[in-house]
C-alpha positions in Angstrom: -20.8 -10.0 -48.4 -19.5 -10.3 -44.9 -22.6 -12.5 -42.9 -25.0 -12.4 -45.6 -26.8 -16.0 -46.5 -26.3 -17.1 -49.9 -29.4 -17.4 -52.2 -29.8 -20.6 -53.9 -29.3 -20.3 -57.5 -32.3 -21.9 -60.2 -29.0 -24.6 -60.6 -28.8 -25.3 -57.2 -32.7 -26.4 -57.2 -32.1 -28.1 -60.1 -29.4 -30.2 -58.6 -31.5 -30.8 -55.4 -34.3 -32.0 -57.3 -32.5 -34.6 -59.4 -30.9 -36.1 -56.4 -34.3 -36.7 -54.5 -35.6 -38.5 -57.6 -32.3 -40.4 -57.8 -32.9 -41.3 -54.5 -36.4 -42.2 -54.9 -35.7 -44.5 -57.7 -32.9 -46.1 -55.9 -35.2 -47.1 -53.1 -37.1 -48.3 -55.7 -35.5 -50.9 -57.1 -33.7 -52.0 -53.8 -37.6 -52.9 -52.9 -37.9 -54.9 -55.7 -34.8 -56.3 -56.5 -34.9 -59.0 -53.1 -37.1 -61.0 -51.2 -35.1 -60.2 -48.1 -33.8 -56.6 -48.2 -35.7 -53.3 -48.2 -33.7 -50.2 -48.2 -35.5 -47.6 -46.5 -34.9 -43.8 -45.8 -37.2 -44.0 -42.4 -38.2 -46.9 -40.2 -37.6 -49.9 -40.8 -39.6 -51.5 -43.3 -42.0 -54.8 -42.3 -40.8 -57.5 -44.5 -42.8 -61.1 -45.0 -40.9 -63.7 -47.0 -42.2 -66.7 -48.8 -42.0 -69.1 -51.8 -43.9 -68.6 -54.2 -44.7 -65.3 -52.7 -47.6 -62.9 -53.4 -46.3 -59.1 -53.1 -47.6 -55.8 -52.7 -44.9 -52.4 -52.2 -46.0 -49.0 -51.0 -43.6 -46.2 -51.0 -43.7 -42.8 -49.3 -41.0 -40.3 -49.5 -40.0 -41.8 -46.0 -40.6 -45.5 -45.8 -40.9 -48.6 -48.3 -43.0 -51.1 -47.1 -43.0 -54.7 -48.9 -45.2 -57.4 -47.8 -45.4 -60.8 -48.6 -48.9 -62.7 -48.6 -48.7 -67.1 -47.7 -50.2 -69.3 -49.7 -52.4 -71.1 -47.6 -51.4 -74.7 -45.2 -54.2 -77.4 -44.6 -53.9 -80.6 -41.6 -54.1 -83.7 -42.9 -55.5 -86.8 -41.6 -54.4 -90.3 -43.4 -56.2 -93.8 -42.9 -53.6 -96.4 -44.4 -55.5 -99.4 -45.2 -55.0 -102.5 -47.2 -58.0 -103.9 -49.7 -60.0 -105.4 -46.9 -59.8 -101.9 -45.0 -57.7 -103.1 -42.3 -55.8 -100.5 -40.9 -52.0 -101.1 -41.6 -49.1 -100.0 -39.4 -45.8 -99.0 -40.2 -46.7 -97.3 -43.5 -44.8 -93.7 -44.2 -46.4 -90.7 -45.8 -44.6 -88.0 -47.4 -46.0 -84.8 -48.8 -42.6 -82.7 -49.8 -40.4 -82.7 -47.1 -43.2 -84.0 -44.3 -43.0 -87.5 -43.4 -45.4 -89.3 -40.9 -45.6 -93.2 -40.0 -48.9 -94.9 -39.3 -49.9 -96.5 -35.9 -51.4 -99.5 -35.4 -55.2 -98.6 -36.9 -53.3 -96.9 -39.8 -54.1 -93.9 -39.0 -51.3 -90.7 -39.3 -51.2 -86.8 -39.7 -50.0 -83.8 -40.8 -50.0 -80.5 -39.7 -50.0 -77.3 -41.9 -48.6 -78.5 -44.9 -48.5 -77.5 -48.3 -50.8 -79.3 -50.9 -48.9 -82.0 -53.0 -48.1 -85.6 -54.3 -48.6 -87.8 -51.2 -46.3 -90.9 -51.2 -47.2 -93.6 -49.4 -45.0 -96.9 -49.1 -44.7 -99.6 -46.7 -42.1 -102.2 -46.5 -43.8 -105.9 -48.3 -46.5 -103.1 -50.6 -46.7 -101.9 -53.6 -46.2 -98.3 -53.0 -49.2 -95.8 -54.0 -49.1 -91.8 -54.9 -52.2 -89.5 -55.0 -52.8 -85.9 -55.5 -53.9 -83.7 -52.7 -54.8 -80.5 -53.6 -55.6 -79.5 -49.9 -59.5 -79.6 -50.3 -60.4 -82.5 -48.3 -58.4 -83.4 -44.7 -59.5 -86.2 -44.0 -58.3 -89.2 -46.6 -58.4 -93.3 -46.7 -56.2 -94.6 -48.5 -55.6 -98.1 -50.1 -52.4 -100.1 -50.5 -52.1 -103.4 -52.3 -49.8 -106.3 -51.3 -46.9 -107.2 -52.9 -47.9 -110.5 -54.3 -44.5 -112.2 -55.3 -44.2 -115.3 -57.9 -40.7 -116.2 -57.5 -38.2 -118.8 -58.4 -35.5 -119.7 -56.6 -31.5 -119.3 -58.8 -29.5 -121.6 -57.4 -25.7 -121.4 -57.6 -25.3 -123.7 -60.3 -27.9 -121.1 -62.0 -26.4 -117.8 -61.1 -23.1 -119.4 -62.2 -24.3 -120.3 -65.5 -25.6 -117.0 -67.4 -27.1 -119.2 -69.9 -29.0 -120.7 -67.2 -29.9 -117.8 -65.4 -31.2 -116.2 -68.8 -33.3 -119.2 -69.2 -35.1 -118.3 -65.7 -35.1 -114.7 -67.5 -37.1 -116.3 -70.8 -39.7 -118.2 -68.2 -40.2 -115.2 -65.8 -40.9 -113.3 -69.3 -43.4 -116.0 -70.3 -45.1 -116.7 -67.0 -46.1 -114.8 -64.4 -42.8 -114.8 -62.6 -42.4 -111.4 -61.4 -39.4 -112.1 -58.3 -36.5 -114.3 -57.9 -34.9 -115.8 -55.0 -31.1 -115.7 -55.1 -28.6 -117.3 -52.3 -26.1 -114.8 -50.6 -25.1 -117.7 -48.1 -27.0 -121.2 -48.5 -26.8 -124.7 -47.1 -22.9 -124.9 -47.9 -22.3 -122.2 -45.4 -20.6 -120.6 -48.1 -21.1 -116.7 -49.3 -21.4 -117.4 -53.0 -20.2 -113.9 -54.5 -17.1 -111.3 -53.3 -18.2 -110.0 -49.5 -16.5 -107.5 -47.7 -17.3 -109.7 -44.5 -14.0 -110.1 -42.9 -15.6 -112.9 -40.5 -16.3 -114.9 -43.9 -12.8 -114.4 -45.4 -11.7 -115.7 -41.5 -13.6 -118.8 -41.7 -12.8 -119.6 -45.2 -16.4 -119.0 -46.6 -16.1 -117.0 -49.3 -16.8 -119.3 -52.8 -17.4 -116.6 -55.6 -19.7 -118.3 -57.8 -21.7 -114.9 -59.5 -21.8 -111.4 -59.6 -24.6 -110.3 -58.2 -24.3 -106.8 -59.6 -24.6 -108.2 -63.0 -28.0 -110.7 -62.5 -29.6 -107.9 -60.7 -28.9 -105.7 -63.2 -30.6 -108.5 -65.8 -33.1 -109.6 -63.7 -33.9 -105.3 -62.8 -34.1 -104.7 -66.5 -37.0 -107.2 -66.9 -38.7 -105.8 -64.1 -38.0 -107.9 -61.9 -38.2 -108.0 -58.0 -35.2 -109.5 -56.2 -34.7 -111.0 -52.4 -31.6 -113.2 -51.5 -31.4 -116.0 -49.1 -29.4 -115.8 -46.0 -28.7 -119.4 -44.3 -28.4 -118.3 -40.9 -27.8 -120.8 -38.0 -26.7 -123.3 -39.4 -23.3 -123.3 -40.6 -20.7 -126.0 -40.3 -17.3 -123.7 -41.2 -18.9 -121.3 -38.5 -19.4 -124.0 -35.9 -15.3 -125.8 -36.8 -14.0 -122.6 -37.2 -15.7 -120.7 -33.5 -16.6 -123.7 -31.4 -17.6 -121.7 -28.4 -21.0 -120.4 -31.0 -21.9 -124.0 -31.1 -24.9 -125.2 -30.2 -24.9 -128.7 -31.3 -24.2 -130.6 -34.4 -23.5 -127.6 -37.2 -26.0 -125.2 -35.5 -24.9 -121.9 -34.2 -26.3 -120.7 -31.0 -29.5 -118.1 -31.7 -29.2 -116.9 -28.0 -25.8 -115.8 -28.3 -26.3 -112.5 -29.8 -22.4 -111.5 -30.5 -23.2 -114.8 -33.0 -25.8 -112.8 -35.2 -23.0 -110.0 -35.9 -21.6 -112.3 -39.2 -25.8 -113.2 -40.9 -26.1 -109.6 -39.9 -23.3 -108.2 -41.8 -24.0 -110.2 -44.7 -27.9 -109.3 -44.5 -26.9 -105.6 -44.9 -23.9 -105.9 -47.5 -27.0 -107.5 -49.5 -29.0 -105.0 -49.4 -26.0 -102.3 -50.6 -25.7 -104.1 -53.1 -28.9 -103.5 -54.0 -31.5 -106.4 -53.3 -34.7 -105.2 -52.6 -35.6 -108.2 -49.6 -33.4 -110.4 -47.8 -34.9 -113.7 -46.6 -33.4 -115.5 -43.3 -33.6 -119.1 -44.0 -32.7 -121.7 -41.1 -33.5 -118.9 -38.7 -34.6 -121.4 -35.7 -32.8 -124.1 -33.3 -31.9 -127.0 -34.7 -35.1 -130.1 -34.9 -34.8 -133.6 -34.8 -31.8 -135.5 -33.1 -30.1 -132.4 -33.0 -32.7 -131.0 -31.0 -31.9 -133.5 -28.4 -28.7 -132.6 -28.4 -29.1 -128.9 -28.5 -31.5 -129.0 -25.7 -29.6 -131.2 -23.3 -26.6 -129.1 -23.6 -28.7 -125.6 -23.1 -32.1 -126.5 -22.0 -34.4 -123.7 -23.1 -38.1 -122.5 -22.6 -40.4 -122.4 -25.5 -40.9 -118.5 -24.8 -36.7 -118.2 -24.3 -36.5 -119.8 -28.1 -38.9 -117.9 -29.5 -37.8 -115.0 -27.9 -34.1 -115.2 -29.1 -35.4 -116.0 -32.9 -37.8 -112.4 -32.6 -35.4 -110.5 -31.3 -32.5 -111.5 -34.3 -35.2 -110.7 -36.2 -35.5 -107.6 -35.2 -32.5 -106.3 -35.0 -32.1 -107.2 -39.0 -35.3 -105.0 -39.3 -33.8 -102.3 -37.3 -31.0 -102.4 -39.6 -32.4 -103.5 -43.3 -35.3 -100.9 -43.6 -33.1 -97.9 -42.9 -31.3 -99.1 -46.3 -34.4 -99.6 -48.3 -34.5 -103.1 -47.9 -37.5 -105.5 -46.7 -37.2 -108.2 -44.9 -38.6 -112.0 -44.5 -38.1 -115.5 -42.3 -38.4 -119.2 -43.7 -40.8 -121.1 -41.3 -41.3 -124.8 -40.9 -44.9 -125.3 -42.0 -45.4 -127.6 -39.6 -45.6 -124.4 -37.2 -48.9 -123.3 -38.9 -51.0 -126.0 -37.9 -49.0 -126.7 -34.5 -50.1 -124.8 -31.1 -46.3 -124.8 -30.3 -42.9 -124.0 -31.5 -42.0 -127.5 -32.0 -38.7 -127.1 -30.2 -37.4 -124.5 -33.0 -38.2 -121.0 -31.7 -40.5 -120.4 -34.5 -44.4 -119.5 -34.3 -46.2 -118.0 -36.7 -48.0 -115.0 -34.6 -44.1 -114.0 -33.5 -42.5 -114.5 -36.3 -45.3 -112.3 -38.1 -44.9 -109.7 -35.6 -41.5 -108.9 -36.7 -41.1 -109.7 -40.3 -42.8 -108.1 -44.1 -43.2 -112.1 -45.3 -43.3 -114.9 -44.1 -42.3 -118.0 -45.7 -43.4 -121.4 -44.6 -41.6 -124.6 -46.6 -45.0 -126.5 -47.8 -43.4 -129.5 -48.9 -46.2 -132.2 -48.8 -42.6 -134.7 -49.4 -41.9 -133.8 -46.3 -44.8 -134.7 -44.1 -45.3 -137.8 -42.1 -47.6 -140.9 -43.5 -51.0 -140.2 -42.5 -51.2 -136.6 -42.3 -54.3 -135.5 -43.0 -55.6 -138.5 -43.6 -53.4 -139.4 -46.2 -51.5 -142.3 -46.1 -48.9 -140.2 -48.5 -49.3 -136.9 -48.2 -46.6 -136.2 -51.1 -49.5 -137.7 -53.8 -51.7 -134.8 -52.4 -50.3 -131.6 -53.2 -53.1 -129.5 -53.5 -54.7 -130.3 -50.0 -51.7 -130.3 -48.5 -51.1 -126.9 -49.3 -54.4 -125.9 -48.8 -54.5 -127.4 -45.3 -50.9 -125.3 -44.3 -52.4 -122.3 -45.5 -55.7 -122.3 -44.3 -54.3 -123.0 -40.4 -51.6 -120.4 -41.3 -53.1 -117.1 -42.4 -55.2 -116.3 -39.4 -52.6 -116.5 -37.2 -50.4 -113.8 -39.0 -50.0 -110.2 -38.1 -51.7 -107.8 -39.9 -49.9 -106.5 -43.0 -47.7 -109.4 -43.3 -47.5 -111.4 -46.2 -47.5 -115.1 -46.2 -45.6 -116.4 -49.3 -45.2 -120.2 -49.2 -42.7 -122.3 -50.7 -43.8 -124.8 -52.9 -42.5 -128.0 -53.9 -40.9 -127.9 -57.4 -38.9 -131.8 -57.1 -40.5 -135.1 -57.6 -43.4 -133.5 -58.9 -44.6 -133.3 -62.6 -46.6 -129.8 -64.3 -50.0 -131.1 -62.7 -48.7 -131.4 -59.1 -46.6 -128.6 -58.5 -49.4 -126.4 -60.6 -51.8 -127.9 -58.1 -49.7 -126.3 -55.1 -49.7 -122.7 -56.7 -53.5 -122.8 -57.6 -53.9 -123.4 -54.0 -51.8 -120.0 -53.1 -53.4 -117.9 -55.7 -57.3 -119.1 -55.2 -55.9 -117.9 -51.4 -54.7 -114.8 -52.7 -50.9 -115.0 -51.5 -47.8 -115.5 -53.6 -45.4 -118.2 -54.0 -42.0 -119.6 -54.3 -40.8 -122.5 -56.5 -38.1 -124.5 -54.7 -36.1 -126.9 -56.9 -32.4 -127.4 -55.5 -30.5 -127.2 -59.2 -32.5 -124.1 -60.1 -34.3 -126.5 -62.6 -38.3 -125.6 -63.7 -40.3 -126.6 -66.7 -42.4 -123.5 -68.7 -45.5 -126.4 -67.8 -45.3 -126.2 -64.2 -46.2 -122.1 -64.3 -48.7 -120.0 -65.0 -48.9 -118.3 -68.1 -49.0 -114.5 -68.6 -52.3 -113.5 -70.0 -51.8 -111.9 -73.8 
């Protein structure tokens, strides 16, 4: 046999054959079995990858080839507007995982994105979805305000669940849709368990309710919640840190390590899961205080409104991360005054910063002769008119106005008179009675 070849046997071909068709089918499956990995006997295979993904495979007896087709991606152009067609800034859009914020006119956009659910929210709106199949690019979209009816719980309410579930029977029956509740009021106290170390310093903390629990309640009926943060003044604060005073019980607004403690409160608020928190007493001290306060640290009008915006905005910067909007309590005088009156508050700044705004329309509280009247507390209904008329224009776009109204000394006619005033305007309201105290005749039915 010495250097003879040896002939392949009909087994041998056999063999041969089954492995090339083993090896075939292998390839196969590998091309089939990933969206990521071709096994191939030749070059190396082109692979496109996508979800959901549209493929085709060729195979030679060298080289598999897979490749992957993308479902098409559109631009988007989005005009956020409110019902008058206003642009309105600072609302998000978010189609999947794409967000974009609206400037100024409203306007925002997208680039090659996927067709989908567009969700649109802004901070003091109700929040809007619509379908977008990728056809047309170019979309307006309206939002609607947030139109809050609200009364305020007071402590003696929140500490009282039979109380508080009578405020749940009249929101039911009326068209109630918020309510106001106190984190820290007039007392300077925090009224439930805080985690604020500054508070448990000071002696502030006065557990009165569980917030957990009323939200809870009031969250089950559908209701929308805020909480009241008394900021500046605060007469534990002022005994307990004498170098924050200002004068009398007021803190000073221009010393900013001073609005760490409102601040912290603001935010432990909101984690505990109130959808607003309202600054109340957010201003330098009025009246003889004033004096005082103003002797001691004389001030521009542009430094005082200047240090009230810029608390203000640092409690935005920190409360809408969390979820949570945010709104001021205004003197109402401010609406129909050119000035500040000596508190740091005007309604075009204010506005600028906050969702709502909140002016205290208590005609109780006006001088003799205003407007003509020689009491204005007999007056309700033009004295709220009046407040609201001055005050509207001079709000930034997209912000609410949401008065108080005066719930005391009033009987169902008068303090109905006030609201009829705020809804003919289109705006919400807020009941104010100190012991948390309101008659089922001083609101306004739910229709059916």
């Amino acid at each position: 046999m010495g250097g003879a070849a040896l002939a392949s046997s009909p087994m041998t071909r056999v063999r041969s054959s089954l492995l090339l068709l083993i090896s075939a089918a292998a390839l196969f499956l590998a091309a089939c079995d990933g969206d990521e990995l071709v096994a191939t006997t030749g070059p190396v295979a082109d692979v496109v990858t996508s979800l959901p993904p549209v493929t085709t495979t060729s195979t030679t007896t060298t080289t598999t080839t897979t490749t992957t087709t993308l479902p098409p991606t559109y631009d988007l152009n989005i005009v956020v507007t409110g019902p008058d067609g206003a642009g309105l800034a600072e609302a998000t859009a978010t189609v999947g995982s794409n967000q974009a914020v609206s400037d100024t006119s409203g306007s925002l956009a997208f680039s090659a994105i996927d067709p989908g659910t567009i969700e649109l929210a802004r901070f003091g709106w109700l929040p809007a979805s619509v379908e977008w199949d990728g056809a047309d690019t170019d979309l307006e979209i309206a939002l609607e305000p947030r139109v809050v009816r609200a009364l305020r719980v007071s402590s003696y309410a929140a500490a009282d669940r039979e109380q508080f579930d009578a405020l749940l029977d009249l929101a039911a029956n009326s068209t109630v849709n918020s309510l106001v509740f106190d984190t820290k009021d007039e007392s300077s106290y925090v009224l439930y368990e805080s985690d604020s170390e500054f508070a448990a310093t000071v002696g502030a903390v006065n557990p009165m309710y569980d917030p957990t629990e009323l939200l809870e309640a009031a969250k089950e009926q559908g209701l929308y919640t805020i909480t009241r943060v008394v900021t500046f003044e605060d007469s534990r604060w002022t005994k307990a840190i004498p170098e924050h005073k200002l004068a009398g019980n007021w803190i000073d607004p221009t010393i900013k390590e001073a609005w760490e403690y409102p601040l912290q409160l603001a935010v432990e608020a909101c984690e505990i899961g109130f959808d607003e928190i309202q600054f109340d007493y957010v201003r330098f001290p009025a009246g003889k205080t004033a004096a005082v306060a103003q002797a001691r640290r004389p001030l521009t009008q542009e430094e005082r409104v200047s240090a009230i915006s810029d608390f203000l905005t640092e409690a935005k910067s920190r409360l809408h991360p969390l979820g949570c909007a945010l709104s001021a309590d205004i003197f109402a005088i401010v609406l129909s005054a050119p000035d500040d009156q000596g508190i740091g508050q005007r309604p075009e700044d204010v506005s600028a910063v906050v969702d709502a705004v909140s002016p205290m329309i208590y005609p109780s509280h006006y001088s003799d002769g205003w407007l003509g009247f020689p009491q204005p507390n007999d007056h309700p209904g033009p004295v709220v008119a009046n407040a609201l008329d001055d005050g509207i224009p001079r709000l930034s776009a997209g912000t609410a106005m949401r008065p108080w109204l005066q719930a005391f000394y009033y009987n169902a006619s008068q303090v109905l008179a006030g609201i009829e005033e705020a809804e003919e305007r289109g705006v919400g309201w807020i009941l104010w009675n100190a012991g948390g105290n309101y008659a089922e005749s001083w609101l306004p039915q739910a229709e059916g």
